[in-house]
C-alpha positions in Angstrom: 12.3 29.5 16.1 10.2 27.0 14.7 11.6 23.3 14.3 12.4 22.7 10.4 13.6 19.6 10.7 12.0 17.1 8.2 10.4 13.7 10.2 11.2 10.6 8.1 9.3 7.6 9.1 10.8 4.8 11.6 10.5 2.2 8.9 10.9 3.7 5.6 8.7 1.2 3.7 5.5 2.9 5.6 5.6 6.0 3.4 5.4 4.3 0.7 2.9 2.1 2.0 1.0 5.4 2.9 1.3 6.5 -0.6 -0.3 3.1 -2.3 -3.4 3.4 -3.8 -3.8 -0.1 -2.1 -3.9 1.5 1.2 -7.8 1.0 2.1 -7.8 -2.6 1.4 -5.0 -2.9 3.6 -6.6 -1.5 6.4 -9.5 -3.4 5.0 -7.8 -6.8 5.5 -6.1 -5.9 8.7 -9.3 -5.1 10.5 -11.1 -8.0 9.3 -8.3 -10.1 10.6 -8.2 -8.3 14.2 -12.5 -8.7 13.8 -12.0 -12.9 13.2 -9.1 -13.5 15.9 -7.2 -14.2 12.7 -9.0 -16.7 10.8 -7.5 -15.8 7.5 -10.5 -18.0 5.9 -13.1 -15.1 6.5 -11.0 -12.6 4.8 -10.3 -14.2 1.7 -12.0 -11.7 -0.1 -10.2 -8.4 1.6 -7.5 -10.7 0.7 -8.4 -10.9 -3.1 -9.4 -7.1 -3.5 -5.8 -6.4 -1.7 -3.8 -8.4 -4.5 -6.3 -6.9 -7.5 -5.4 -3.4 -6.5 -2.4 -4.1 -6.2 -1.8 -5.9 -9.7 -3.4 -2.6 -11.1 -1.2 -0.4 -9.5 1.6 -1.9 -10.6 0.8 -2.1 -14.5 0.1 1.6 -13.7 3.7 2.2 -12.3 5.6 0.3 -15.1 2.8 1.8 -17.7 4.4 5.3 -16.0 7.9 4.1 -16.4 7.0 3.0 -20.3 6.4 6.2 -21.2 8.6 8.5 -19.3 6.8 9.2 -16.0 8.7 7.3 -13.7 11.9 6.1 -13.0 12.8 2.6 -11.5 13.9 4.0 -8.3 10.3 5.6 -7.7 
């Protein structure tokens, strides 16, 4: 019998993390950071593309929710 059980992520923001369109300049940011022992100044612009995307993706969303798409909860 095969195991049906639906896996839910240990930290429940991570899906939704997953699902962001924002996702690659996260990872972007992140290994920039791990590359520069942390100096934040030499990631300023993984930084900045982060933030853009995801300024977009949230007048996406509530453009979504505007017209229909989307509830708040989403």
């Amino acid at each position: 019998m095969a195991n049906t059980k639906i896996q839910t992520p240990a930290y429940p923001s991570a899906a939704r993390l997953a699902d962001s369109i924002a996702i690659l300049n996260t990872l972007a940011s992140l290994k920039c950071l791990e590359q520069s022992n942390s100096d934040k100044s030499k990631c300023q612009e993984h930084f900045d593309n982060y933030k853009e995307c995801k300024k977009k993706e949230r007048e996406a969303r509530w453009s979504a929710i505007e017209v229909g798409l989307y509830s708040h909860e989403s």
